[in-house]
N, C-alpha and C positions, 0 to 999 in steps of 0.2 A: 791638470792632466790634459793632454793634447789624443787622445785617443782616438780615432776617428772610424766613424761606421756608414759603411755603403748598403742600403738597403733595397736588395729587389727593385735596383734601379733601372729605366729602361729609358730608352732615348730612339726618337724616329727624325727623319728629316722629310718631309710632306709623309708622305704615306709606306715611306722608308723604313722598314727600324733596324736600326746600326749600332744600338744595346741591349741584351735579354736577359732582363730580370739579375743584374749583378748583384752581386753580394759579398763585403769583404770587410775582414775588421782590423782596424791595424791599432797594434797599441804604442802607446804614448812612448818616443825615441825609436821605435824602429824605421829600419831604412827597407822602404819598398819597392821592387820594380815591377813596370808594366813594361812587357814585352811581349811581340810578336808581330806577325808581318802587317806593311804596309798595308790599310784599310779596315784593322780589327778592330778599332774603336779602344784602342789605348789614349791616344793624345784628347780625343772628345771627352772620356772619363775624367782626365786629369784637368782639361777646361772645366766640368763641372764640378769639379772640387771648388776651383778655383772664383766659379761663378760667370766665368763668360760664355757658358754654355746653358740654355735652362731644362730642366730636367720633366719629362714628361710624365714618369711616373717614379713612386717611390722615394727614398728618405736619405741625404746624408746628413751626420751630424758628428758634430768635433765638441769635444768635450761633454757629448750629454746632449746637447743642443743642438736641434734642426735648423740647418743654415740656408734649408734650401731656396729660402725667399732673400737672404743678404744679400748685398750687394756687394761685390769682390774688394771692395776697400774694407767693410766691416769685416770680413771674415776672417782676420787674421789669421790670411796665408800670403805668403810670398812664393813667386814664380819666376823659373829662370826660364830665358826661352832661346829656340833655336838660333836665331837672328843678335843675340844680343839684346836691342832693342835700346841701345845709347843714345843720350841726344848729343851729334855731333859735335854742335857749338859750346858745350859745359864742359869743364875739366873733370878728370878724372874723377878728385874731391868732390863736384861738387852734380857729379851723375851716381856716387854713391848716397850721398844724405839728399839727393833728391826728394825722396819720400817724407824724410825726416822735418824739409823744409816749408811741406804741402804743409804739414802738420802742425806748424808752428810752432817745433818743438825749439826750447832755448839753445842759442848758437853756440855756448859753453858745451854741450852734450851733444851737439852736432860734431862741434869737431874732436871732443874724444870718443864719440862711437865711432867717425869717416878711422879714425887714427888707427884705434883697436882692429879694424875689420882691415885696414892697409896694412897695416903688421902681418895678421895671420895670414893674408894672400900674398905676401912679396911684392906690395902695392906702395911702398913709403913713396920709392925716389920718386915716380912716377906720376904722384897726385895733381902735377899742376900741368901734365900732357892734356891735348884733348887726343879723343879716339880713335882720329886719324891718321894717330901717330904709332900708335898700337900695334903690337902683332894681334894675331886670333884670338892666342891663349891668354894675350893680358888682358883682351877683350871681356873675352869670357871670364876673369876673374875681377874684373870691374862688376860686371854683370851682379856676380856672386857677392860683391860686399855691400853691392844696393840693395839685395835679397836679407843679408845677414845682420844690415843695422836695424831693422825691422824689428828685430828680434821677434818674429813670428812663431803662432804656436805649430804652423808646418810648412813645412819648403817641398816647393814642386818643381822638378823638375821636366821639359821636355825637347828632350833629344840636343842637350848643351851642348856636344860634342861632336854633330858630327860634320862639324864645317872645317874639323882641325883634321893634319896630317897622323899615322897614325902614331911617332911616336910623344906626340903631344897628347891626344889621346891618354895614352896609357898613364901620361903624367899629371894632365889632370885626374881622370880618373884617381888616381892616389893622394892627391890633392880635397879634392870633395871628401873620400873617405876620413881622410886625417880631419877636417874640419866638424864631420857627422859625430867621428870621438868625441870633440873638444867641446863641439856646443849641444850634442844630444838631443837635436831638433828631430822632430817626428819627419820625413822624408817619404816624397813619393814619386821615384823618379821612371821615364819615359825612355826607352828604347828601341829598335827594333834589332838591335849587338845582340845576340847572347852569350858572346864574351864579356861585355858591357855589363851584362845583367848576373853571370856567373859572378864577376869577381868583386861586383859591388854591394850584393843583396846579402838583406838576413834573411826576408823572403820574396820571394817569384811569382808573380802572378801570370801565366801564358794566355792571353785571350788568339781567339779566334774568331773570324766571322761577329765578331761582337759577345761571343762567350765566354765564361770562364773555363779553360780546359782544365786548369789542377792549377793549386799552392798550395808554396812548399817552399825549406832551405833549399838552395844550390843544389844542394846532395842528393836530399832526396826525389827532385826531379828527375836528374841524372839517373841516380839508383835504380829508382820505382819509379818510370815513368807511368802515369795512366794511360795510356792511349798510342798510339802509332803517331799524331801527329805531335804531342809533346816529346815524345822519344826521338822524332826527324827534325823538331828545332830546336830542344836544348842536347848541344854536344858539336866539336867539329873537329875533326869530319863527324857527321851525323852518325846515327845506327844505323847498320845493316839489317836491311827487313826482306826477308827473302818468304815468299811464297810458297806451300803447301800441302802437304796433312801428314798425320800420324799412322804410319806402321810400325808391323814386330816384324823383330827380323834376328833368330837368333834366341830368342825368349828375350830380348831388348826393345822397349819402345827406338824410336827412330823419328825424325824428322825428314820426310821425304820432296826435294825440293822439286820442280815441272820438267826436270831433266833427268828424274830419277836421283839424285846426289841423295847419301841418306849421312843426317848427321845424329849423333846420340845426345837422346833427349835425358835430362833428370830424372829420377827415380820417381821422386816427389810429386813431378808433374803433373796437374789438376786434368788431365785431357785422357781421351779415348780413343781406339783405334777406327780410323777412318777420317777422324773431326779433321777438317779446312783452318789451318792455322796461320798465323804468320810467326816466322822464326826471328827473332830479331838477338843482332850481339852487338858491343862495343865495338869501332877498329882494333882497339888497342887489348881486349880480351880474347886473345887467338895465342896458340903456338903454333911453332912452327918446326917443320923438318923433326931434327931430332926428338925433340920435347913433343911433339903431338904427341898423339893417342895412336892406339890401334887403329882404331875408328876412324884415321884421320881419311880426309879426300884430298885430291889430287887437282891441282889448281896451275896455269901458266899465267906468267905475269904478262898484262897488257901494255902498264907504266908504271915508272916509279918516281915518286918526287920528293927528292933527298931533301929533309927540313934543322941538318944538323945533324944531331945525335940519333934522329929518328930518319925515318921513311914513309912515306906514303905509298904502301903498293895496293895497285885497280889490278881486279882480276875478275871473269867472269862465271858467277853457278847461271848454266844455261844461256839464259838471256839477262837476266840482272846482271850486272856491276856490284861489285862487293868493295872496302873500302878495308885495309888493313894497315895499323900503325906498326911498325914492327922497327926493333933495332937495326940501322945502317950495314951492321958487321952480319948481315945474314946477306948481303950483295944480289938482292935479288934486282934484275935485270931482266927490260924487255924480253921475251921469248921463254924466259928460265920456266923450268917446272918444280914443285915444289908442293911437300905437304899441309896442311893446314887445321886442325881442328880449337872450335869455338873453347873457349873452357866454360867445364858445365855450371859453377857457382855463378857466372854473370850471362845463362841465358834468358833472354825475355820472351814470352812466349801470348804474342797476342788476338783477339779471336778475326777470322778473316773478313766478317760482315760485319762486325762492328769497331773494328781497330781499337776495342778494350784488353786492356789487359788482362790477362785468365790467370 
């Protein structure tokens, strides 16, 4: 069993600390991502999985066993990295069983693990290229079958993809997934995409600042966001968070935004009249015109950016920018006016001093 446990980990660099107290269990085959922006101490955590990072305080361990004194060869993990990391002068074949060959392992079993792992990557014709010869993406799938003849008990990933265009991207991305099926390796990959991390994860780890903000499936991030700042990075366009407090108005709670705008709050809603809120919706959970409510407000389109079938229209409550997904056949256009109300099943409603969610 490949199960792995991050314990109340923390990590400083001189008198810096750039990890607080993590904590994370992941079980044996699942695929995990660490996402969030540039500087949050995802790719350091995944180095100290990995062991080229040393851990200042607290405990991982993979299978039962506290790894944190191994050395990144014992550990059996395997790591893909941004760069590739080929050696030039070695053919395709023979920067896959690289590792294999440190190892001494027999050249029989060399060359049908290089074989097995060039089949599942689309790697046969290619084996006797060197990587100079390469596109990105077969680069990157070199990469991947010197990670996978290892047959390690977990694969790290960090940020494999984003030296590619985007629809290579999308292709590998589909590509790692079909392989995560077939070989059921424990995974723990690196992004700072949340489309990346949306379409690949079983679960989401969003750090911040070196925190753990929430995990969760895809869904339930999206759904139930905790907080304001996992609700503005998982989703795009992000969520609408608009500024306020709570009035009645009508025997009706309300949403009252810094321009007066009032929109109608849920019945259910855990909040009081006066409380300082934040209103938060989907783009994509809005009607419009006809379909709105009573209740709906009144809105002018500033732009729209036609994405197909969809639309992007900006519009602004007050002085915020709002963000609305809406079907193309409703022709909303610069200058247009038009009604709008949130629907009440997908409103988020989060507290204004703490950007928790209430």
């Amino acid at each position: 069993m490949a199960d792995l446990t991050i314990d109340n980990v923390n990590k400083f660099y001189d008198k810096t600390q750039v990890l607080f107290d993590v904590s994370l269990s992941i079980k044996d085959g699942e695929f995990i991502v660490l996402v969030g922006p540039s500087g949050c101490g995802k790719s350091t955590l995944l180095r100290m999985i990995a062991g080229l990072e040393d851990i200042n305080s607290g405990e991982i361990s993979l299978g039962g066993k506290v790894i944190n004194q191994l050395a990144p060869r014992d550990r059996d993990v395997s790591m893909v990295f941004q760069n590739y990391a080929l050696y030039p002068h070695l053919s395709v074949a023979k920067n896959i069983g690289f590792s294999l060959r440190m190892r001494k392992v027999e050249k029989s079993i060399i060359d049908k693990k290089v074989a097995d792992a060039a089949e599942m990557l689309g790697l046969t014709h290619l084996l006797s290229r060197l990587p100079r010869n390469l596109s990105g993406g077969e680069r990157q799938r070199v990469a991947m079958g010197r990670a996978i003849v290892r047959d390690p008990e977990v694969f790290l990933f960090d940020e494999p993809l984003s030296n590619l265009d985007a629809k290579l991207r999308v292709m590998m991305r589909n590509q790692i997934k079909e392989i995560h099926y077939e070989v059921k390796t424990t995974t723990v990959y690196v992004t700072h995409d949340q489309i990346e991390a949306m379409t690949m994860a079983d679960k989401i780890v969003v750090l911040n600042g070196g925190i753990v903000e929430q995990v969760g499936s895809p869904d339930e991030l999206y759904d139930q966001p905790n907080n304001t700042f996992v609700a503005s990075f998982i989703g795009s366009p992000s969520m609408n968070q608009i500024h306020g407090k709570v009035v009645s108005e009508k025997g009706k709670k309300y949403f009252q935004s810094k321009d007066n705008s009032l929109f109608l709050l849920p019945e259910n809603a855990n909040i009081s009249e006066g409380q300082e809120i934040i209103y938060g919706f989907r783009p994509e959970h809005v009607d419009i015109n006809q379909s709105a409510s009573e209740d709906a407000i009144n809105l002018k389109v500033k732009v729209d950016q036609p994405t197909g079938s969809q639309s992007l229209v900006f519009a602004n409550v007050g002085d915020q920018e709002i963000c609305l997904d809406v079907p193309k056949s409703h022709l909303l256009k610069p200058g247009n006016e038009f009604k709008m109300s949130p629907q009440l099943d997908n409103i988020h409603i989060f507290d204004s001093e703490t950007g928790k969610r209430i």
